[in-house]
DRENDO-1510 file (C-alpha; in Angstrom, 1 decimal, always signed):
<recs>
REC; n; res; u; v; w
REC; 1; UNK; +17.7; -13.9; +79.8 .
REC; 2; UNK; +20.0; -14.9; +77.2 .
REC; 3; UNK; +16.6; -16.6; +75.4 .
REC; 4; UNK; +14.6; -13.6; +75.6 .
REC; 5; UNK; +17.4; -11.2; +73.9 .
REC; 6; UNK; +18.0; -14.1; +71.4 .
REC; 7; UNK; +13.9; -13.6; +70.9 .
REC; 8; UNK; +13.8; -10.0; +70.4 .
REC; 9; UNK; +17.3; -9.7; +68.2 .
REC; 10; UNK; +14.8; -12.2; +66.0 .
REC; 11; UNK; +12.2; -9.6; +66.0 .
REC; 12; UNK; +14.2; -7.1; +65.0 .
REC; 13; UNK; +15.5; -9.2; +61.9 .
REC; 14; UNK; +12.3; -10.1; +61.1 .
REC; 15; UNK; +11.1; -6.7; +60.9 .
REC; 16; UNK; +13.8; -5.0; +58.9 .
REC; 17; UNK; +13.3; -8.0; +56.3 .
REC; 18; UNK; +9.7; -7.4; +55.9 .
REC; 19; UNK; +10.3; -3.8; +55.7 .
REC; 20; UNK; +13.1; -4.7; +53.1 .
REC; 21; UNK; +10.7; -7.0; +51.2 .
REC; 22; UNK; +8.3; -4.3; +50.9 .
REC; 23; UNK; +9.9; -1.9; +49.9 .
REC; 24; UNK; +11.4; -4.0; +46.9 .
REC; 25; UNK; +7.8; -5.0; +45.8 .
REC; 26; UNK; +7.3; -1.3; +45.6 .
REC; 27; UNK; +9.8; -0.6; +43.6 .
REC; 28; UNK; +9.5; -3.4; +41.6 .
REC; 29; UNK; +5.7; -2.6; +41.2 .
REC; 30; UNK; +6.5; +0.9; +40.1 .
REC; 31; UNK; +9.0; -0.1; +37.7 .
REC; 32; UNK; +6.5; -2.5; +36.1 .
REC; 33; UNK; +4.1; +0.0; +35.6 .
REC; 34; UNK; +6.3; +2.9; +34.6 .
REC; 35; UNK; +8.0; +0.6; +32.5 .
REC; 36; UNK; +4.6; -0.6; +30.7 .
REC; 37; UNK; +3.1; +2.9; +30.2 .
REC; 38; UNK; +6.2; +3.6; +28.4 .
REC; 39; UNK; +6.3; -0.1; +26.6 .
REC; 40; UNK; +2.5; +0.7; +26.0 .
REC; 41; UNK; +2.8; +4.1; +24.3 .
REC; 42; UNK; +5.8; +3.4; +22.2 .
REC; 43; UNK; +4.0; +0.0; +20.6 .
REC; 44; UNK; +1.0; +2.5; +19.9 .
REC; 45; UNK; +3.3; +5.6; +18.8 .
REC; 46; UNK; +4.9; +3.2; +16.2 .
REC; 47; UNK; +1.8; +1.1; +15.3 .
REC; 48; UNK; +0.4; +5.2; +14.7 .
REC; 49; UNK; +3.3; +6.3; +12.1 .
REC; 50; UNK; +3.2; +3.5; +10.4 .
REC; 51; UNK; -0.2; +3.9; +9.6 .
REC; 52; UNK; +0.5; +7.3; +8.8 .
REC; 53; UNK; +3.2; +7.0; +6.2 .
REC; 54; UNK; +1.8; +4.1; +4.4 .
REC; 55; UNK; -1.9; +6.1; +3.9 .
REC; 56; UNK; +0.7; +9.1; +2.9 .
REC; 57; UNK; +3.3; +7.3; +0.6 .
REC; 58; UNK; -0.6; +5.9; -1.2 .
REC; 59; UNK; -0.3; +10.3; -2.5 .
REC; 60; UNK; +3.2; +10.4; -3.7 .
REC; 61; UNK; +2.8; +10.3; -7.1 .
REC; 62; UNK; +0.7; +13.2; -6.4 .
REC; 63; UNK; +1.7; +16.9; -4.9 .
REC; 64; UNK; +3.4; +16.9; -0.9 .
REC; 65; UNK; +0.0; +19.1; +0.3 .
REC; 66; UNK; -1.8; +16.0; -0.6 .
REC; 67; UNK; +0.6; +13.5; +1.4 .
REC; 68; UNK; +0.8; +16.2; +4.3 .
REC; 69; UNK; -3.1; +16.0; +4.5 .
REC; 70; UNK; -3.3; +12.3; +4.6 .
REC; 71; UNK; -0.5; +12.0; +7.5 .
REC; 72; UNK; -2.1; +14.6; +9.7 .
REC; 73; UNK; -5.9; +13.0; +8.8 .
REC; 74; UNK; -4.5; +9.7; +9.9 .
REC; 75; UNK; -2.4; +11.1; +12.8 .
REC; 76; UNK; -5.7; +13.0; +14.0 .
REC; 77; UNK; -7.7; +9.9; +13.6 .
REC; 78; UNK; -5.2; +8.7; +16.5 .
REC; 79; UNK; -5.5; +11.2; +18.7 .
REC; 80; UNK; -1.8; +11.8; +17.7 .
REC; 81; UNK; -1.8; +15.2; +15.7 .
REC; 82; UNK; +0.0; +17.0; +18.7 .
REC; 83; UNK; +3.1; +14.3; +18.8 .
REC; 84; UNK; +4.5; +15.1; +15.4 .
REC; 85; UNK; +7.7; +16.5; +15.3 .
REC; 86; UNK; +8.4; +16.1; +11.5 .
REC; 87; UNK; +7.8; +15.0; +8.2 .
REC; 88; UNK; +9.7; +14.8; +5.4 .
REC; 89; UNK; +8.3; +14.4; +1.7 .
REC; 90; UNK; +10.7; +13.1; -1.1 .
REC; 91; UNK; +8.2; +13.0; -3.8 .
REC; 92; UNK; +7.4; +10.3; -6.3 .
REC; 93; UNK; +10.1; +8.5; -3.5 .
REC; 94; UNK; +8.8; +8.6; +0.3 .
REC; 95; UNK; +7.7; +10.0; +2.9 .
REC; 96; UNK; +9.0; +9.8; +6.8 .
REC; 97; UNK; +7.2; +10.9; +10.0 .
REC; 98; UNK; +8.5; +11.8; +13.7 .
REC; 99; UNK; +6.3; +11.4; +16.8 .
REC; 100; UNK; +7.7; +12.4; +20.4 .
REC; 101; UNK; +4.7; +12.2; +23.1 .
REC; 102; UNK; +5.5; +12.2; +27.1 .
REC; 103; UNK; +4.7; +10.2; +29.6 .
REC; 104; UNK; +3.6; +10.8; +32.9 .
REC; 105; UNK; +5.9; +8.3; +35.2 .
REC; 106; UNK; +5.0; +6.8; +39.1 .
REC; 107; UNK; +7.4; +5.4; +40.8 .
REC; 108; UNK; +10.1; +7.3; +38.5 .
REC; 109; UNK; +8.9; +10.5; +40.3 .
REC; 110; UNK; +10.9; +9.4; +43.7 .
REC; 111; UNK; +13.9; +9.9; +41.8 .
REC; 112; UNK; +13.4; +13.3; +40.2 .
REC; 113; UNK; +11.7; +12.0; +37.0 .
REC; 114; UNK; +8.3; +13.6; +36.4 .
REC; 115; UNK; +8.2; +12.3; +32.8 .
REC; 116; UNK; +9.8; +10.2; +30.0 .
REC; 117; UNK; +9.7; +11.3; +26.1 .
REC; 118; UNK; +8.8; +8.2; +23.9 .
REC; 119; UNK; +9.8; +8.3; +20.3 .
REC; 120; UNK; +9.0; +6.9; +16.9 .
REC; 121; UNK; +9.7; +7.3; +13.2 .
REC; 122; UNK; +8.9; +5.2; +10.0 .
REC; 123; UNK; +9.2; +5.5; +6.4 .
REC; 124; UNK; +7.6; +4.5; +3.4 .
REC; 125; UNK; +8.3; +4.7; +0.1 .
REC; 126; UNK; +6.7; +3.4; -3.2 .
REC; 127; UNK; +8.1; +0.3; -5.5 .
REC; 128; UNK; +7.6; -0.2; -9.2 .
REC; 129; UNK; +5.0; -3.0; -8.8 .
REC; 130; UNK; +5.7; -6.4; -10.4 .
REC; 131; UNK; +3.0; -8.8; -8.9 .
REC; 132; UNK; -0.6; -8.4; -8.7 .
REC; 133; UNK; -4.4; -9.6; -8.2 .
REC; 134; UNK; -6.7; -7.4; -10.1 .
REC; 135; UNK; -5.8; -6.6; -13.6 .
REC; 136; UNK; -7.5; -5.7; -16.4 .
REC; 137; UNK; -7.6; -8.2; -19.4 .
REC; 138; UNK; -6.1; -5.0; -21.6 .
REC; 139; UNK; -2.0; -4.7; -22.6 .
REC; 140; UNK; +0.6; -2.6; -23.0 .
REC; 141; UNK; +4.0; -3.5; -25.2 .
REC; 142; UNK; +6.5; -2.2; -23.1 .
REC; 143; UNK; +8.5; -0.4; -26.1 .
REC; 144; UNK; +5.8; +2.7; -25.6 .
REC; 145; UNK; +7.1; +5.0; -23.8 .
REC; 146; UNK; +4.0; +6.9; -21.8 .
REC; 147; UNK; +3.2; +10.0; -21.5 .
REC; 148; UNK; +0.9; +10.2; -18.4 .
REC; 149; UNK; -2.2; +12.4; -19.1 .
REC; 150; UNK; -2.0; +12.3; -23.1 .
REC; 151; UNK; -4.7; +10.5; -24.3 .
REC; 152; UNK; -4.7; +6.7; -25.8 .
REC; 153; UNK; -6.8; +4.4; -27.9 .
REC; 154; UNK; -6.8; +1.2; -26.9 .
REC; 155; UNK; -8.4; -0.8; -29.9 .
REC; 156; UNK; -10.7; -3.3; -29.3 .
REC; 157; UNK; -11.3; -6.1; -33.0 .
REC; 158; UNK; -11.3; -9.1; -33.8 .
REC; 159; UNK; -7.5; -9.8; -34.2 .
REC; 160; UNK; -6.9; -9.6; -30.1 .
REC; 161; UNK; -3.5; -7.8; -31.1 .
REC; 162; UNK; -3.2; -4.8; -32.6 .
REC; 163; UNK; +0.6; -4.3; -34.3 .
REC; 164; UNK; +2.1; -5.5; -31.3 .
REC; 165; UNK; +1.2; -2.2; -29.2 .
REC; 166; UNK; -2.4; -2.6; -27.5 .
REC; 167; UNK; -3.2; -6.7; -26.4 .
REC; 168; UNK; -6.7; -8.5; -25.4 .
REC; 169; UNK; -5.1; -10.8; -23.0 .
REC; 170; UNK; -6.9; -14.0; -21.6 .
REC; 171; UNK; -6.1; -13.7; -18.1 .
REC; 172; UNK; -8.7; -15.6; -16.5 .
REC; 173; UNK; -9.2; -18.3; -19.5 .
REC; 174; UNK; -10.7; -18.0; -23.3 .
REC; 175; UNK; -14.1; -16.6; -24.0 .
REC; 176; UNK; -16.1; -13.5; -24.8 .
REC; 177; UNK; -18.2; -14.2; -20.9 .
REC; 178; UNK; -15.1; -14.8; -19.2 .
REC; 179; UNK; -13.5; -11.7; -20.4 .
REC; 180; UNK; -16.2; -9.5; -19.7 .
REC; 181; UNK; -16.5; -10.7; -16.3 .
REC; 182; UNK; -12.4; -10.1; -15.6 .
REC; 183; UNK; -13.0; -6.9; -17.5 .
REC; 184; UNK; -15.8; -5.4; -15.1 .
REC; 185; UNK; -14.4; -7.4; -11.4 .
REC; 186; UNK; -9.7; -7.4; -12.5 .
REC; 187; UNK; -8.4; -11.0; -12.4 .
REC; 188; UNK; -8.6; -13.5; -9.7 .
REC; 189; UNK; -5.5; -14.5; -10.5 .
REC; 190; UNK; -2.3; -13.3; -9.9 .
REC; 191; UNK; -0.6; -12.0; -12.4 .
REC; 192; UNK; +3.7; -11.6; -12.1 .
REC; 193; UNK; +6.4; -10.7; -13.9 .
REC; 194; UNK; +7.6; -13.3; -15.9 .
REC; 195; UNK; +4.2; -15.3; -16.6 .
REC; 196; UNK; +3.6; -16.3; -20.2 .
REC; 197; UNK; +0.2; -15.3; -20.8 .
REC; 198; UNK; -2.2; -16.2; -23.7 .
REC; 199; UNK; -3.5; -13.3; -26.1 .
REC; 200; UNK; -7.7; -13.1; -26.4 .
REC; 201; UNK; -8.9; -13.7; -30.1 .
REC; 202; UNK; -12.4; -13.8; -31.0 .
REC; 203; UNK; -14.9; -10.9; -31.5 .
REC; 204; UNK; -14.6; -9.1; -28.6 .
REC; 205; UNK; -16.0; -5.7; -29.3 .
REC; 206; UNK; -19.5; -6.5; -27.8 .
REC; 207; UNK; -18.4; -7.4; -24.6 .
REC; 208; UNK; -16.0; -4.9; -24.0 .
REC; 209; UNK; -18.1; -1.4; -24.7 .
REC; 210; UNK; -21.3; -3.1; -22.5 .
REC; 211; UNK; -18.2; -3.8; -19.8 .
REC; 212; UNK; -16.9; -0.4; -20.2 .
REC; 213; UNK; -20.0; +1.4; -20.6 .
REC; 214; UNK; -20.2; -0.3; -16.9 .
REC; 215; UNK; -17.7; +1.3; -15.5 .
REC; 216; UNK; -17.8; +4.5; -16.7 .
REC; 217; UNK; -20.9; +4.9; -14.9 .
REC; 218; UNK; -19.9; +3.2; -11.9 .
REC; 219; UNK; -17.6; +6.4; -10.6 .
REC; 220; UNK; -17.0; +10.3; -12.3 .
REC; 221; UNK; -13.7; +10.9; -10.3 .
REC; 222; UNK; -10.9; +9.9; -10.7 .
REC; 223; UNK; -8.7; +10.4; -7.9 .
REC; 224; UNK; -11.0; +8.0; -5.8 .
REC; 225; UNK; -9.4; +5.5; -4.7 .
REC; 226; UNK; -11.8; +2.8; -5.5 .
REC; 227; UNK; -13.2; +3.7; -8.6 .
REC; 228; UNK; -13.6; +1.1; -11.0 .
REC; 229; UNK; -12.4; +3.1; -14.7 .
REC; 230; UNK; -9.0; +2.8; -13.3 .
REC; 231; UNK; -8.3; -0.4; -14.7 .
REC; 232; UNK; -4.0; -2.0; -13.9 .
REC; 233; UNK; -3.3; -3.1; -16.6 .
REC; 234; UNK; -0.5; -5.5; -17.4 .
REC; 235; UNK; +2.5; -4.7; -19.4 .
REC; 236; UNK; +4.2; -7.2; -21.7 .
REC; 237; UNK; +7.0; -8.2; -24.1 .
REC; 238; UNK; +5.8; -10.2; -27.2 .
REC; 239; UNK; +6.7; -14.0; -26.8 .
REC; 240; UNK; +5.2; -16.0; -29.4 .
REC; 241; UNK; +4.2; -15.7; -33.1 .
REC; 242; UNK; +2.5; -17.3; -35.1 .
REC; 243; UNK; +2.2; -16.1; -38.6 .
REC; 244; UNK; +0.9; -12.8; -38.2 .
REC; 245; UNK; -0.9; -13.3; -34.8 .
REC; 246; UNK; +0.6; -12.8; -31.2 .
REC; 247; UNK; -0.4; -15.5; -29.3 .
REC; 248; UNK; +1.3; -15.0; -26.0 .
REC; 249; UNK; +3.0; -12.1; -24.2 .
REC; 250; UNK; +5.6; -12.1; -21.2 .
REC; 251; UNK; +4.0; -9.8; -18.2 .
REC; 252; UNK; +7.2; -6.9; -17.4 .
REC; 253; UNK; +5.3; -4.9; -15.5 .
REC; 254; UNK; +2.4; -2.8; -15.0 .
REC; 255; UNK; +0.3; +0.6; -15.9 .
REC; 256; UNK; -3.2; +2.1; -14.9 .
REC; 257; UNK; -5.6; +3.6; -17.4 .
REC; 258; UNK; -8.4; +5.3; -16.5 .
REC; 259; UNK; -11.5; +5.4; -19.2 .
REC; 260; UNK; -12.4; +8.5; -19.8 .
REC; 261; UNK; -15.6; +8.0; -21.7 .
REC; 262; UNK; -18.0; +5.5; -23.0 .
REC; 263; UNK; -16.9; +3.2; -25.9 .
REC; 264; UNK; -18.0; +4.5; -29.5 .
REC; 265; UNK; -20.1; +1.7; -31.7 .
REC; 266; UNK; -18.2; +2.7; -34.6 .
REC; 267; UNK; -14.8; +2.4; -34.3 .
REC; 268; UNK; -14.5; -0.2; -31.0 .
REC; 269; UNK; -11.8; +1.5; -29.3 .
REC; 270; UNK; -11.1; +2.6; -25.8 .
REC; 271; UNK; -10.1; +6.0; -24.9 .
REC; 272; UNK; -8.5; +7.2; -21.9 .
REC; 273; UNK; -5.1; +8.3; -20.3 .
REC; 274; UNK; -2.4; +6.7; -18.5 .
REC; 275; UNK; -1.7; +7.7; -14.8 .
REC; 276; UNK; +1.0; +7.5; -12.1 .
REC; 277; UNK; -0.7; +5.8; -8.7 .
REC; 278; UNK; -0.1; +3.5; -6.2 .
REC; 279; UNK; -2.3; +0.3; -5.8 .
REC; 280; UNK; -2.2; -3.3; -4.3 .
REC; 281; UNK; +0.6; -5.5; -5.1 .
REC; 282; UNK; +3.9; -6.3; -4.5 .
REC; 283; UNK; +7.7; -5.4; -5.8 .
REC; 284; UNK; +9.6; -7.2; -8.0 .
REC; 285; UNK; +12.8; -5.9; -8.6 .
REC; 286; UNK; +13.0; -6.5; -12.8 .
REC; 287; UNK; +9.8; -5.4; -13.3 .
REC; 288; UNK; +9.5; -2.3; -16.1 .
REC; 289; UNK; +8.2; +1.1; -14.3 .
REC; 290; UNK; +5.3; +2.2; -16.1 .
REC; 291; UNK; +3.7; +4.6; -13.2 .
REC; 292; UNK; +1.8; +1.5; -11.3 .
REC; 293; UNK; +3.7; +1.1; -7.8 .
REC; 294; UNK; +3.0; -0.3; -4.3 .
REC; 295; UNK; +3.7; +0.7; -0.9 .
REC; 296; UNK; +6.0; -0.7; +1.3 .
REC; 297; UNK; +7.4; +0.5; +5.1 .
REC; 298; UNK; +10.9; +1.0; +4.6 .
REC; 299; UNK; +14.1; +2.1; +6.7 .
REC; 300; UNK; +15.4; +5.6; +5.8 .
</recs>
């Protein structure tokens, strides 16, 4: 007798273990999948504003209607128009962006909670940019102060330097071909403050108008982002003299210039106007702000 009620107390264990057991593999179950909706939605809520600041803070240096538009285009694009719950626009400086979207919960539910508000929020602002691939074989002495939108002739003779103002620089190596060619395509190198580059010499003039003449046709707007007659162009300090020639420059910074027409056979020079934008490239903290700048996430 004693056996049998030894059996059956057994039972009894046995039973409110299992019933123990499974009830903590539900609730551990729930909490894994409650938990990784909301781990889920927040990595793509984040991944989203970042997106969306960074194609923003790209139209800073333009009005706040046009950084609005490119949030809520890029917010729309991921299905996350509804979720924002602010923006703010410093311009020229950065822009921020608040999402909030709920989520449905599971096993939350058995305790009262029907849903769970995720957040995010990032920022980016623009950087004066002091290290890049792409530029232009074309300088700027840092000493001119620029007024962006004015006109400027960029002169284009045999001397390579024209009274220390406007440079022909050798970026990519000496020679009328290889100038052309970093002309029409920007440098494969990369070009940062503090490099010591060589000035072009040479005639020059042909290359440059059958480049230019290139480019001009290649795009007729320009606030496209990838059109070709805005050239970066590097901005320098004079470094070494010799004589009356310039013969190498210190890169400070950076500029765009955008051609605004073909060159003129007469007088070899380069017109076209100096803009504000943001491009590819990095910071570098001395580098001179001449309206070139790069885009960087950022905390507020």
């Amino acid at each position: 007798m004693k056996l049998k009620k030894l059996f059956k107390r057994e039972d009894g264990n046995a039973i409110i273990l299992f019933t123990l057991a499974i009830t903590a593999l539900i609730a551990v179950t729930g909490l894994v999948i409650d938990g990784g909706m909301l781990y889920m939605t927040k990595t793509h809520l984040q991944k989203t504003a970042n997106a969306a600041v960074l194609s923003g803070a790209q139209e800073l240096t333009n009005d706040d209607t046009r950084v609005r538009e490119i949030v809520e285009e890029t917010l729309a694009h991921h299905d996350e128009l509804d979720s924002m719950t602010g923006i703010i626009i410093l311009p020229e400086t950065k822009v921020t962006v608040q999402l909030e979207k709920p989520v449905d919960m599971t096993f939350m539910r058995l305790f009262g909670v029907e849903t769970v508000d995720v957040k995010a929020r990032a920022t980016a602002r623009i950087a004066t940019m002091g290290r890049a691939i792409g530029a232009a074989p074309l300088g700027i002495d840092e000493r001119i102060e620029l007024i962006y939108g004015q006109e400027y002739t960029l002169k284009v003779d045999e001397t390579g330097v024209d009274t220390g103002n406007f440079g022909i620089l050798a970026l990519d190596g000496p020679g009328a071909r290889t100038y052309k060619e970093t002309l029409l395509n920007g440098s494969s190198q990369e070009i940062s403050v503090g490099d010591i580059v060589n000035t072009q010499t040479g005639n020059i003039a042909g290359p440059t108008k059958e480049a230019v003449d290139i480019l001009v046709d290649s795009c007729d707007n320009m606030y496209e982002r990838d059109c070709r007659r805005i050239l970066l162009i590097p901005v320098y300090r004079p470094y070494n003299h010799n004589q009356n020639q310039l013969k190498q420059v210190e890169i400070t910074g950076f500029a765009y210039f955008y051609i605004l027409e073909r060159m003129n056979h007469r007088d070899k020079t380069i017109r076209g106007i100096f803009l504000k934008r943001t491009g590819s490239g990095y910071e570098v903290e001395d580098a001179v702000n001449r309206g070139a700048y790069t885009v960087k996430l950022t905390k507020d």
